[in-house]
C-alpha positions in Angstrom: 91.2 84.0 10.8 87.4 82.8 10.9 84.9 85.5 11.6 82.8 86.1 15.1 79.6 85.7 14.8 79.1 89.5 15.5 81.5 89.6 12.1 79.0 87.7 10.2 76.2 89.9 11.8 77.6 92.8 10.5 78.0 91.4 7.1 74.5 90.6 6.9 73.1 93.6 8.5 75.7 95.9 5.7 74.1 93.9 2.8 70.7 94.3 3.8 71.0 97.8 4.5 72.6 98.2 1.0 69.9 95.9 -0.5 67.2 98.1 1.1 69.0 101.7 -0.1 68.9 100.0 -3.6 65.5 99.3 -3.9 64.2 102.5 -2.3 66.2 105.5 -3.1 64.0 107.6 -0.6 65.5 107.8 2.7 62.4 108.6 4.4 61.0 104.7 3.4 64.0 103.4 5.2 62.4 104.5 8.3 60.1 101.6 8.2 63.1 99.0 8.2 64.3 100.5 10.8 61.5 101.0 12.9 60.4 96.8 11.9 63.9 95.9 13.1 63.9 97.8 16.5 60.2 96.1 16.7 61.8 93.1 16.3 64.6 93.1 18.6 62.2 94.9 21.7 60.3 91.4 21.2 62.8 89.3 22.0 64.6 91.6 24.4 60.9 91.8 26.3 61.7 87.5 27.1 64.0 88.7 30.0 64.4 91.4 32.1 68.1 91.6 31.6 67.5 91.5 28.0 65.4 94.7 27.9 67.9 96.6 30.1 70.5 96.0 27.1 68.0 96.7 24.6 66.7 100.2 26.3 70.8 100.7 27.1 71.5 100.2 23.3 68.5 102.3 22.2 70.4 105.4 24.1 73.7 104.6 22.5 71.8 104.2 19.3 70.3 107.8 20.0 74.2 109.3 20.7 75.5 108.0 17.9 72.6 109.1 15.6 73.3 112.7 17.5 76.9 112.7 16.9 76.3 111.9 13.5 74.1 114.9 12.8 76.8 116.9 14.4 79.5 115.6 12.9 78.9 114.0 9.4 80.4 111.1 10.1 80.0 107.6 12.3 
């Protein structure tokens, strides 16, 4: 079965992350990653208006599931 390119997203995405957690064990430095990634993908989301609708839509469902993960332990 070959992979979606959302599958290979995710692959690359899970090896970064991992990459990044190795090299700084402190995850308060992690928050730049993130915050450089979400700079990132507001920049190009900013090239059409539909485009920044889904990224300020996946902002909030990035904000639920960081809530639900605080109350729940888990993803």
């Amino acid at each position: 079965m070959a992979k979606s390119n959302e599958d290979e997203l995710r692959g690359v995405l899970d090896e970064a992350a991992q990459e990044i957690a190795r090299m700084y064990d402190n995850p308060r430095s992690w928050q730049t990653w993130l915050v450089y990634l979400l700079e990132r993908l507001e920049a190009h989301a900013a090239d059409s208006a539909g485009h920044t609708e889904a990224y300020k839509e996946m902002l909030s469902t990035l904000q639920d599931e960081l809530r639900n993960r605080l109350r729940t332990g888990g993803w």
